[in-house]
N, CA, C and O atoms as a DFTB+ gen file, in Angstrom:
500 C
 N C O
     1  1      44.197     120.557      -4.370
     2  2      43.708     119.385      -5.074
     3  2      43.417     118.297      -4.037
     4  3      44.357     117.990      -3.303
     5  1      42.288     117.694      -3.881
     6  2      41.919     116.413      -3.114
     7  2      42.333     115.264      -3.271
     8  3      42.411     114.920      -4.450
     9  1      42.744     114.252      -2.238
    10  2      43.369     113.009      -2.756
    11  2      42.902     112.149      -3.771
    12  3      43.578     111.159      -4.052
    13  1      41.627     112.429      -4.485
    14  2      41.313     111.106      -5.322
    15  2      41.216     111.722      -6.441
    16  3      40.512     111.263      -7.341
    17  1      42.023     113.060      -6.598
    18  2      42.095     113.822      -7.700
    19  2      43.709     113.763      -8.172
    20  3      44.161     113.961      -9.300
    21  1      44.588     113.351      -6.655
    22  2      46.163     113.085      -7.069
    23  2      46.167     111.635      -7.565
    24  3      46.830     111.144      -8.478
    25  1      45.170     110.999      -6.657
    26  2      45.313     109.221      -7.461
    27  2      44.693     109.493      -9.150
    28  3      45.346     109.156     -10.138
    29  1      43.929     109.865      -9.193
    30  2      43.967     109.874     -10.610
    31  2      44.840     110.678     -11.601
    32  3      44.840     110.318     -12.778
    33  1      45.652     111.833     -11.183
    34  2      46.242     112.062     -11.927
    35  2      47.890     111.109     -11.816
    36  3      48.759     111.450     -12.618
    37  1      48.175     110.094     -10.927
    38  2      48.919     109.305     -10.546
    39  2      48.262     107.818     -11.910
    40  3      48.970     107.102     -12.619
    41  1      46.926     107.845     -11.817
    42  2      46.893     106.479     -12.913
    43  2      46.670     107.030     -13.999
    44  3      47.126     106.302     -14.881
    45  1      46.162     108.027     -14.465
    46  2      45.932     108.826     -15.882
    47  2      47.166     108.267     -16.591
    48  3      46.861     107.617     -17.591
    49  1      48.184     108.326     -16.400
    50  2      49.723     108.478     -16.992
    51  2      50.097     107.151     -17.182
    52  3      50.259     106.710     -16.044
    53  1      50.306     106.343     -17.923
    54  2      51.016     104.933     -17.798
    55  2      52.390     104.807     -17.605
    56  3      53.131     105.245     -18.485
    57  1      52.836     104.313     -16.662
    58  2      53.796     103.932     -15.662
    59  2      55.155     103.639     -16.284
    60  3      56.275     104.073     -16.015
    61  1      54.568     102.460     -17.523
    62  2      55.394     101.900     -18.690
    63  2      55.224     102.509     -19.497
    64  3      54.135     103.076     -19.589
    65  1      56.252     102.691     -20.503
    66  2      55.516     102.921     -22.030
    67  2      55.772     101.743     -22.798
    68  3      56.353     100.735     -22.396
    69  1      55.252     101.966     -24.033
    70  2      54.389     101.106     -25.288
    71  2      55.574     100.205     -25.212
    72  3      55.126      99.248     -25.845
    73  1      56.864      99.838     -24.844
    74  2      57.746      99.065     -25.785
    75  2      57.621      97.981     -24.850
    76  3      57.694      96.855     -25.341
    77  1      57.378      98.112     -23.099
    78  2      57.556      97.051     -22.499
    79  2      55.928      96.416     -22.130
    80  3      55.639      95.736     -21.146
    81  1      54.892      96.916     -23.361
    82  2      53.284      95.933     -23.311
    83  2      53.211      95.009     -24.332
    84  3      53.347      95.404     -25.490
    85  1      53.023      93.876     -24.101
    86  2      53.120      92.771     -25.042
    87  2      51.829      93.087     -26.260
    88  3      50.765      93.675     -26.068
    89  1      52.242      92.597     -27.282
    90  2      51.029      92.902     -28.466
    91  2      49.293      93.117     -28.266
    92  3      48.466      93.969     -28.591
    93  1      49.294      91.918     -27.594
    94  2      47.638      91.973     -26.965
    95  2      47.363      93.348     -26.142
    96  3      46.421      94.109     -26.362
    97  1      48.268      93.502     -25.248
    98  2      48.135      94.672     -24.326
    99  2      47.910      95.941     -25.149
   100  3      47.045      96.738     -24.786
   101  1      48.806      96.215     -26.471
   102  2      48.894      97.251     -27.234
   103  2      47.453      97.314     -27.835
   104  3      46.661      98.255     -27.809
   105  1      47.319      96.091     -28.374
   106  2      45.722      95.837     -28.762
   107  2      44.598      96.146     -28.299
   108  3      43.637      96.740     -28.788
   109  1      44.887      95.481     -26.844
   110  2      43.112      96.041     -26.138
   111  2      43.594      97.802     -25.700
   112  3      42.666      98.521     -25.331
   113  1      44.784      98.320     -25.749
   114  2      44.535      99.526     -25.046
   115  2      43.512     100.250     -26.762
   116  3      42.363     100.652     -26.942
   117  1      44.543     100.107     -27.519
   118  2      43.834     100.741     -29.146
   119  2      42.362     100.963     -29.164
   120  3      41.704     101.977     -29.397
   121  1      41.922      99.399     -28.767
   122  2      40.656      99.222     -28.567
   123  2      39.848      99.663     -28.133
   124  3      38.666      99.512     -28.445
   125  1      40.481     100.591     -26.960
   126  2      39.179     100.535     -25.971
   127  2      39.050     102.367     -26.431
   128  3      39.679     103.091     -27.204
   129  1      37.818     102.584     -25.429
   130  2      37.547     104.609     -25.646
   131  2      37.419     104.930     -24.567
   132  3      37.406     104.235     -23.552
   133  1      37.274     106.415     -24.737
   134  2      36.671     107.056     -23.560
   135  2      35.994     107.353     -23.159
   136  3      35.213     108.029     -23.829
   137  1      35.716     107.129     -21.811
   138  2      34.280     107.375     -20.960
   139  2      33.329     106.281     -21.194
   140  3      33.341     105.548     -22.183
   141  1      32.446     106.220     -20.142
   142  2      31.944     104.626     -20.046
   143  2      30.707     104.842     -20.682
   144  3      29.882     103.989     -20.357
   145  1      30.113     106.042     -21.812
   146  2      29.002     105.837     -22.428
   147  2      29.744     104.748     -23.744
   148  3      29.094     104.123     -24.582
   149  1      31.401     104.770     -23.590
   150  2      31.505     103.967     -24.932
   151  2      32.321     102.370     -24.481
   152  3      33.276     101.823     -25.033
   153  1      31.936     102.161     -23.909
   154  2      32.603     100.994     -23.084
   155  2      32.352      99.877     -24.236
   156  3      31.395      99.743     -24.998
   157  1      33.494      99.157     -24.103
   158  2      33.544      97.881     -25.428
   159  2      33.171      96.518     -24.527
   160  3      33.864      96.094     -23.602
   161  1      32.227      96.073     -24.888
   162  2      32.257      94.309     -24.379
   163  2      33.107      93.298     -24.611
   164  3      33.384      92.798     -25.701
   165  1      33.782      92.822     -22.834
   166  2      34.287      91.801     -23.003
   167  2      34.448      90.694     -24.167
   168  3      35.612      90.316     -24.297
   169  1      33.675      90.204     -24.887
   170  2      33.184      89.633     -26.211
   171  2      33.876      89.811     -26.916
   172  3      34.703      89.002     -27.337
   173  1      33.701      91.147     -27.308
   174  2      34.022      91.710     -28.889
   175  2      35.325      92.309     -28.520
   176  3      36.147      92.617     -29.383
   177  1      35.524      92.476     -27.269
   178  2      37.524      92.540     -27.168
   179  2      38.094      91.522     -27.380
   180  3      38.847      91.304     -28.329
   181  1      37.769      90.715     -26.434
   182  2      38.394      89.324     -27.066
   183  2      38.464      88.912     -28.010
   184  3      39.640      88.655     -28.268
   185  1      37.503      88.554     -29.134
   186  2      37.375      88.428     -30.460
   187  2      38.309      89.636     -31.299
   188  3      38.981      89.309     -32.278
   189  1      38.278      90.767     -30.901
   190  2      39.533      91.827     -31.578
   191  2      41.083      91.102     -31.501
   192  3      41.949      90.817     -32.327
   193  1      40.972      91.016     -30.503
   194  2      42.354      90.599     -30.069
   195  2      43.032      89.301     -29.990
   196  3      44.147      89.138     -29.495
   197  1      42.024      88.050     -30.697
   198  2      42.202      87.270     -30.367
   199  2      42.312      86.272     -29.438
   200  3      42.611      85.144     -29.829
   201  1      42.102      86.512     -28.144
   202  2      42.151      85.309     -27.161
   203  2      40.693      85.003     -26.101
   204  3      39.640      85.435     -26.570
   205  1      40.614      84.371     -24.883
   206  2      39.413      84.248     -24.453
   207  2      39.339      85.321     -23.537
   208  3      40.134      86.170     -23.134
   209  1      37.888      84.974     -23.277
   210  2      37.211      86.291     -21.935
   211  2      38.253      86.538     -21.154
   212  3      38.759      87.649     -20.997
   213  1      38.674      85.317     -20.541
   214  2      39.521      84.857     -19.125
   215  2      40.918      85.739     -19.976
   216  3      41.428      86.737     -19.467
   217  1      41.191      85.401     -20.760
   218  2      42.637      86.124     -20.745
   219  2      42.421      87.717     -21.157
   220  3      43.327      88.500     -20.873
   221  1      41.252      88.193     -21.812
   222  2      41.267      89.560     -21.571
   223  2      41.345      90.067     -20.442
   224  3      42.150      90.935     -20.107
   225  1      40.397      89.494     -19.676
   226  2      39.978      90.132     -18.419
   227  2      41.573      90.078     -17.489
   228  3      41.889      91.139     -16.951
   229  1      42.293      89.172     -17.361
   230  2      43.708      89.094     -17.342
   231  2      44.464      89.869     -17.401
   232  3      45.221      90.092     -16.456
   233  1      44.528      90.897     -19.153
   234  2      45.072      91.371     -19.446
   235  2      44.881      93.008     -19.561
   236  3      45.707      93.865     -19.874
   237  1      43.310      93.144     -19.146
   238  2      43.306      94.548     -18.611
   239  2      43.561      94.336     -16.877
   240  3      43.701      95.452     -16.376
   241  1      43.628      93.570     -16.157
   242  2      44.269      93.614     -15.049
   243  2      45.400      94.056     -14.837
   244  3      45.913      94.582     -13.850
   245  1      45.877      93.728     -16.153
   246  2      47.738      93.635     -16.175
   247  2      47.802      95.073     -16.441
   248  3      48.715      95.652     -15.852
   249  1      47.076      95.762     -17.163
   250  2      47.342      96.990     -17.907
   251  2      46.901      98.077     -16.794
   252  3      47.235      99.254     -16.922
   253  1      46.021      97.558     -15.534
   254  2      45.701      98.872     -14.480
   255  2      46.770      98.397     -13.684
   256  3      47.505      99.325     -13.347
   257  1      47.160      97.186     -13.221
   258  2      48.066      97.066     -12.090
   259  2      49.654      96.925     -12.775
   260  3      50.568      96.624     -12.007
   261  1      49.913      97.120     -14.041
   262  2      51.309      96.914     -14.107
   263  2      51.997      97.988     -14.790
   264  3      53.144      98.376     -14.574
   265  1      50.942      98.541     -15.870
   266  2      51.043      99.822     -16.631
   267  2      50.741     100.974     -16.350
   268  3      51.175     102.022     -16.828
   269  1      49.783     100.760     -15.351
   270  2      48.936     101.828     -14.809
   271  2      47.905     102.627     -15.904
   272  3      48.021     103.839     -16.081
   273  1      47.088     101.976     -16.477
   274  2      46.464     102.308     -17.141
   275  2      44.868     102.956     -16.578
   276  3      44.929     102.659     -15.385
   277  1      43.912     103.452     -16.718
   278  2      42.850     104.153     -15.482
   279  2      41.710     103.443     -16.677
   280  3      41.058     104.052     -17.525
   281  1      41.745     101.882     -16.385
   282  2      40.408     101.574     -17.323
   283  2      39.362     100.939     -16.312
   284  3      39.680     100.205     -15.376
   285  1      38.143     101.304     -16.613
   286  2      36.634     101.357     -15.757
   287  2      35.978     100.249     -16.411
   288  3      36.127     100.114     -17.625
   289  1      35.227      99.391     -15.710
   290  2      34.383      98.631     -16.159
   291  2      33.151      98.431     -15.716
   292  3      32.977      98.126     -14.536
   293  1      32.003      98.584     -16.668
   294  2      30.817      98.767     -16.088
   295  2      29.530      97.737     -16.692
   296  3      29.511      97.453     -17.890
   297  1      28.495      97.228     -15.765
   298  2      27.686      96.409     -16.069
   299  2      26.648      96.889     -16.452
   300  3      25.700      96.106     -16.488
   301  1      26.418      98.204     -16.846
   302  2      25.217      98.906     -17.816
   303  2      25.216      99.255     -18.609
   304  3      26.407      99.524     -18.765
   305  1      24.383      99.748     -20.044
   306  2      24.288      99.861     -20.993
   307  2      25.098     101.014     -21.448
   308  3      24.876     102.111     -20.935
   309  1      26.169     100.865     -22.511
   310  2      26.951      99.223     -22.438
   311  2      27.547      98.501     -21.687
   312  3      28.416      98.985     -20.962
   313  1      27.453      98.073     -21.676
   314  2      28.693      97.054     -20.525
   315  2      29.887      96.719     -21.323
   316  3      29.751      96.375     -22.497
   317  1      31.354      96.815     -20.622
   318  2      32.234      96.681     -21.244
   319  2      33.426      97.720     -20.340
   320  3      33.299      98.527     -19.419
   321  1      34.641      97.197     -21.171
   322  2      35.682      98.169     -20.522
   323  2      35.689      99.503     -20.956
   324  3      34.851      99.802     -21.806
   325  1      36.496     100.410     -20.532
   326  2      36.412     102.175     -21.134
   327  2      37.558     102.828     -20.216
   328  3      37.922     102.403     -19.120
   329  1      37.987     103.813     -20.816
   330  2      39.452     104.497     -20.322
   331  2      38.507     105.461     -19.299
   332  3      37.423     105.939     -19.634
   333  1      39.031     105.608     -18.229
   334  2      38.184     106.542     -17.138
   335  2      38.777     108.518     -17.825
   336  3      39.883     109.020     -18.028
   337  1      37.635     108.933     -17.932
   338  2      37.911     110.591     -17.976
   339  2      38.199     111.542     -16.979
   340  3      39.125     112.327     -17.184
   341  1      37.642     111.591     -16.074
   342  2      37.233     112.244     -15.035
   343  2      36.328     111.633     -13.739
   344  3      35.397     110.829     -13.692
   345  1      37.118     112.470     -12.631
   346  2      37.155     112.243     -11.198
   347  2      35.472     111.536     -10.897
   348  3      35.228     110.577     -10.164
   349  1      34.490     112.333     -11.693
   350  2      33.031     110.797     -11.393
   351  2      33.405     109.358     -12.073
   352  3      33.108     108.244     -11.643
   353  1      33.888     109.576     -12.850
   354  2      34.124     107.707     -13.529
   355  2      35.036     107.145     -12.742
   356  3      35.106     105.922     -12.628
   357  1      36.212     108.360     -11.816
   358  2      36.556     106.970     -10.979
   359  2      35.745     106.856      -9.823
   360  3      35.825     105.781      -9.228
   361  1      34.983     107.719      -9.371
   362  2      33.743     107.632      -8.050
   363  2      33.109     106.415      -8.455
   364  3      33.166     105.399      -7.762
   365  1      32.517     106.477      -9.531
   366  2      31.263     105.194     -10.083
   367  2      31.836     103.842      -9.754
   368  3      31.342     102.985      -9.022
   369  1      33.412     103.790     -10.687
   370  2      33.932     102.530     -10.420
   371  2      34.485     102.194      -9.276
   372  3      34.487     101.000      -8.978
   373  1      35.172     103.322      -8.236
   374  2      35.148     102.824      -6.890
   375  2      34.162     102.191      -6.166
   376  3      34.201     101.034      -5.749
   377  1      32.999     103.249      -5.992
   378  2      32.063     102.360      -5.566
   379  2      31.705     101.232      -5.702
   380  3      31.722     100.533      -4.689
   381  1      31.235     100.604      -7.029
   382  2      31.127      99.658      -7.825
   383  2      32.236      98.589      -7.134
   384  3      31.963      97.650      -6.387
   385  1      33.382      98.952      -7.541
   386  2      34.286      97.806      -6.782
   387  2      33.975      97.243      -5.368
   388  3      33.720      96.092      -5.011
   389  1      34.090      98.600      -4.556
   390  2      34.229      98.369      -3.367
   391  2      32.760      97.975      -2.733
   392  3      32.956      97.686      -1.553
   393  1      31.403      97.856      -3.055
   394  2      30.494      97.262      -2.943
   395  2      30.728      95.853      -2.941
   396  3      30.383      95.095      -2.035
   397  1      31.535      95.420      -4.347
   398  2      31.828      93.952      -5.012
   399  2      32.536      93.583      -4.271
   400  3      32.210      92.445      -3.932
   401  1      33.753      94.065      -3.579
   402  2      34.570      93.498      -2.884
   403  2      33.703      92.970      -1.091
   404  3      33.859      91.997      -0.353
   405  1      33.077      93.850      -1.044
   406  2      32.587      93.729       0.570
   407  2      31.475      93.145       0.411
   408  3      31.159      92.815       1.554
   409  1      30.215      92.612      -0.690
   410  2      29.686      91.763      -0.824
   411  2      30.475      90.386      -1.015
   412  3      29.814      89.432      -0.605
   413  1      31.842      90.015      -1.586
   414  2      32.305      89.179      -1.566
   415  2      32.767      88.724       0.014
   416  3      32.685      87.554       0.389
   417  1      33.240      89.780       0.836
   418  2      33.988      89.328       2.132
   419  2      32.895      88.941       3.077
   420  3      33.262      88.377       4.109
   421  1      31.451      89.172       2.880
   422  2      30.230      88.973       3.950
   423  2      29.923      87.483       3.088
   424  3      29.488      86.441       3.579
   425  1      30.235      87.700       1.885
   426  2      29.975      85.913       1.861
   427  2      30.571      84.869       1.795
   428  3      30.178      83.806       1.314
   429  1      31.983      85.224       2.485
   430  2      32.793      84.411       2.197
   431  2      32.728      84.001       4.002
   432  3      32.657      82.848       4.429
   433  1      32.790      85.679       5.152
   434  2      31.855      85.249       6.479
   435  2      30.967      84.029       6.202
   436  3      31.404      82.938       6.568
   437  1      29.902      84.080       5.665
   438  2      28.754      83.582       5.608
   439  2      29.046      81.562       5.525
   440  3      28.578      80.713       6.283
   441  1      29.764      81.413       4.584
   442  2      30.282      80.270       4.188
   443  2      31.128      79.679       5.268
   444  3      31.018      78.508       5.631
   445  1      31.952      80.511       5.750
   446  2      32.607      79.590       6.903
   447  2      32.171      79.582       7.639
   448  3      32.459      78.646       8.385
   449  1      31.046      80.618       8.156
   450  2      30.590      80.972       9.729
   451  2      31.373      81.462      10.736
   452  3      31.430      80.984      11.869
   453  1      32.203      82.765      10.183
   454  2      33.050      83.382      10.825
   455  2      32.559      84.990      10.723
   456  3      32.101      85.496       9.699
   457  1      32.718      85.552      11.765
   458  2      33.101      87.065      11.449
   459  2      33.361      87.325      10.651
   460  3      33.873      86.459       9.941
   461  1      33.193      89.055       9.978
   462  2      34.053      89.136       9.107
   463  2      35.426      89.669       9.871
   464  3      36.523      89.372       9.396
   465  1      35.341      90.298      10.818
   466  2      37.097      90.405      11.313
   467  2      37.582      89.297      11.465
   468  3      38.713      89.642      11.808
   469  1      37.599      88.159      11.475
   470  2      37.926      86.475      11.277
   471  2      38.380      86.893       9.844
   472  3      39.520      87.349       9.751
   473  1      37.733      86.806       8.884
   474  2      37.962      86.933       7.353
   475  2      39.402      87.345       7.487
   476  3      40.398      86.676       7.210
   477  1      39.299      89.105       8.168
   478  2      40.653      89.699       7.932
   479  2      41.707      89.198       9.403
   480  3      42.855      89.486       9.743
   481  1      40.823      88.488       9.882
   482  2      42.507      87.791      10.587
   483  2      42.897      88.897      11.855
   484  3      43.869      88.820      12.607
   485  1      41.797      89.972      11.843
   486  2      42.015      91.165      13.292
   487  2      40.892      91.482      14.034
   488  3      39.787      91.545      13.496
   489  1      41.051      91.680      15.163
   490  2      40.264      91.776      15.743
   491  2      38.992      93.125      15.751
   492  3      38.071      93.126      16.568
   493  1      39.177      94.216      14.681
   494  2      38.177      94.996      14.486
   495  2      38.929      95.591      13.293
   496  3      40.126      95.636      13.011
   497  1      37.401      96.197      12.461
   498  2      37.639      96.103      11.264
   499  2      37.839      98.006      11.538
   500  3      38.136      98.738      10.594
């Protein structure tokens, strides 16, 4: 088995179970489906669940980094969150991230007028 086949079967599984996710958390997991042809919009989660964008988006943070939950989010039709299935949905959303993240660190270079090994504080990246 290849390593990004043990990380996913490492986030597939939630970490916690149901008794220690606060109501909302129980909520958006209910909510959401599988695979990113059925991805739910930010919007209409929030509105399910009651609270704003900012605290959904919050609270599926909370649910990949605290529960370990394997949810994907994608900016195409639909756009919205979705429980990852299989080893391409986490390829798509890696990428995806890690594009986002390293377009963020060249412009954050850009703004100070630093390197980006400046950014990270070492001398080669």
């Amino acid at each position: 088995m290849n390593e990004q086949m043990d990380i996913f079967n490492q986030i597939e599984t939630p970490r916690r179970g149901v008794s220690t996710m606060a109501s909302e958390e129980i909520r958006v997991v209910s909510l959401l489906r599988e695979g990113k042809e059925n991805a739910r919009g930010v919007h209409w989660l929030a509105e399910m669940v009651g609270v704003s964008d900012v605290k959904l988006r919050e609270t599926v943070r909370h649910l990949i980094g605290e529960h370990g939950y394997c949810i994907g989010s994608r900016t195409g039709e639909p756009a919205g969150y979705y429980l990852i299935t299989d080893e391409s949905e986490i390829n798509e959303v890696y990428r995806s991230l890690r594009h986002r993240g390293i377009s963020i660190l060249v412009r954050a270079s850009k703004l100070k007028r630093i390197s980006l090994e400046e950014v990270f504080g070492q001398g080669t990246l």
